[in-house]
Every structure is written in structure tokens, then in C-alpha cells.
N, C-alpha and C positions, 0 to 999 in steps of 0.2 A: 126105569123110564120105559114107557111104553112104545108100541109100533105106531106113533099118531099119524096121520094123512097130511095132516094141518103141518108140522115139523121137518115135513119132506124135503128135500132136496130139488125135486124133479118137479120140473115148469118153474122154480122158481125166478124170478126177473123176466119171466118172459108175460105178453099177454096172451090173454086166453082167447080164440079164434073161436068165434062163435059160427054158426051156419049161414048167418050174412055176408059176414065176413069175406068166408071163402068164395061166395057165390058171386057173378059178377051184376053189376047196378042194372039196375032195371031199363025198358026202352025210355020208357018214362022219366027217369033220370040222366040219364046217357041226354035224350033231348035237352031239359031241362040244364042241365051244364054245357053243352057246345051252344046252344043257341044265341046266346050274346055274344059267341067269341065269330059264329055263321054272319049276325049283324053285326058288329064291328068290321069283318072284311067287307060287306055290304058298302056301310058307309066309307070306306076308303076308295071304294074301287069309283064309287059317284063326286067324289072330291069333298064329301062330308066330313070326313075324319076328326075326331080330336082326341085329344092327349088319351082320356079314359079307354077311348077304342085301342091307341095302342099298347095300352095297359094289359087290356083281356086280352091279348094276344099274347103281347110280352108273358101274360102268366100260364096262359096252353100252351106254349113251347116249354115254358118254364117243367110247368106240372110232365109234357110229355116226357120231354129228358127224364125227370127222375123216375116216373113209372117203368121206363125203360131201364136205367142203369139196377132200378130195385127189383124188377122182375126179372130182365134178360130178355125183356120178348124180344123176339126179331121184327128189327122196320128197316125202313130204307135211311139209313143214317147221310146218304149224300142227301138226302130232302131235307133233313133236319139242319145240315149243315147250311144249305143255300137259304132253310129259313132262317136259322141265326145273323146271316150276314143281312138279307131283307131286312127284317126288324130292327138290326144295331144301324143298318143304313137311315133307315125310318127318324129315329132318336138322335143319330149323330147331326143327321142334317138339319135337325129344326123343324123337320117338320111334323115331328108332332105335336107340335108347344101350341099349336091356336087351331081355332076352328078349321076349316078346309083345306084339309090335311088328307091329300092323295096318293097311290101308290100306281106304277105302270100294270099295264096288262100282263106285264114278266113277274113280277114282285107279289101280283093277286095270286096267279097261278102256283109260285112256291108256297104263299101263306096257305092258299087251297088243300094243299097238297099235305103239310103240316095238319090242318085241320081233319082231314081224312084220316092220316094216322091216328090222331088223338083220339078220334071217335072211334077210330077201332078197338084200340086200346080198350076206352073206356066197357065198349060193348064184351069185351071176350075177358080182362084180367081180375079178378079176383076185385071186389070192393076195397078190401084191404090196402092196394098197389094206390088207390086211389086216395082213399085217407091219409096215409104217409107220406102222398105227394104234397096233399094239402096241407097237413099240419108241418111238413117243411118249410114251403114256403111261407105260412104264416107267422113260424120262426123268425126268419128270416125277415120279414117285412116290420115284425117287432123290434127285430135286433136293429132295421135300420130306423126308427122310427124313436128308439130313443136314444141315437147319437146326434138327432137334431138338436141343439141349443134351443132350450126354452117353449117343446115341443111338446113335451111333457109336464103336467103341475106337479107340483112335491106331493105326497101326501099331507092331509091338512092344509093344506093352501085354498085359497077362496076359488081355483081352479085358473086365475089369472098366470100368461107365461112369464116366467122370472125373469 
């Protein structure tokens, strides 16, 4: 048997970090991803709000936590915390279920404040930190998406729910 490269042990199960990878997203990008979560607080703060606004939110808190727990960056984890309470306040109370759907001037300022984390994040941590955020919770949204009844069509099915 030979010395194959191919047969190696070393990097196996792992992926391969390519030079994007490590680098972190571009300004262009970085805009392109906070800007709806910038206009969703937008709309709340004017009493526009609805359900999807507090979705985009719900998922940059979401995304910031795990960039955070996968990278180690240091943030201000009490802002994180007053945002979680914010947004669970948001959802618990109903209001984000219909159109004009508002938050206090208290509640803008910790979503703000969340939002500035996130973009930092996004600016300084590695693309990587960013992709793994994303493809968790898209897990995740999967996973809740077929424990709904009748959410999903079978395969071969006319695509009508069961």
C-alpha cells in the first residue's frame, strides 16, 4: 500500500476553509444582510410593524447568539439579554400577529443596540461564523416546519396537504 494523500487521515470530516471563508463579508454584504432587519425596526418604531418584521429580528438575534457562542467574540451580552426579553415581549403579547405592530422608545433602543452588535459581528468575523449561523437556523426552521401536520406533501403526492 502506498503513501496516498487521498487515504489520509488528516482534515478528514472536517471542511475545507477556503480564503473567503476566513475573510470576513464584504461592506456590501454586511449592508445587504442588516438592512431589512435596520427596516423592520424602522417599521415598528412608526407603529407599522408586522409579523415578518418581527421575524427579521427574531432571526439577527437569533443569527447573533450563535455567531457568538461559535466564535467567542466578545459583545455586551446584557444587550443581548434585554434584547431577548424585548422580542419574546413582542411575540408573547400579540403583538406581532397583525399589521401595526409597535415597540416603545425603550424596546427600539435595545433592538438598536442588538442591531449594532450584529453588524459588527457581521463586519469583523470570519464569513464562516456567518454561514454556520445561517445554515443552523435554517435547520432549525426545517425541523420546525415539518412537525407541522399536513405542512409538507409526501413525495408523489399532487402536492395537496394530507
Amino acid at each position: 500500500m502506498g503513501n496516498s494523500k487521498k487515504g489520509g487521515r488528516k482534515g478528514m470530516g472536517r471542511q475545507v476553509l477556503t480564503r473567503a471563508m476566513l475573510l470576513p463579508l464584504t461592506a456590501q454584504e454586511v449592508r445587504a444582510i442588516s438592512l431589512p432587519a435596520h427596516l423592520a425596526l424602522v417599521a415598528l418604531q412608526r407603529g407599522q410593524g408586522e409579523r415578518d418584521h418581527t421575524v427579521e429580528l427574531v432571526q439577527v438575534l437569533c443569527r447573533t447568539n450563535l455567531m457568538v457562542a461559535q466564535s467567542g467574540a466578545d459583545v455586551e451580552l446584557p444587550a443581548l439579554r434585554v434584547a431577548v426579553m424585548v422580542l419574546k415581549g413582542v411575540m408573547e403579547n400579540g403583538r406581532a400577529r397583525g399589521p401595526g405592530c409597535a415597540v416603545s422608545e425603550h424596546e427600539a433602543e435595545a433592538i438598536a443596540q442588538l442591531l449594532t452588535i450584529h453588524n459588527r459581528l457581521l463586519e469583523t468575523l470570519p464569513r464562516r461564523w456567518y454561514d454556520g449561523a445561517q445554515r443552523q437556523i435554517m435547520r432549525e426552521v426545517r425541523r420546525e416546519v415539518m412537525a407541522v401536520p399536513g405542512c409538507m406533501p409526501l413525495p408523489g403526492s399532487s402536492g395537496a396537504p394530507v
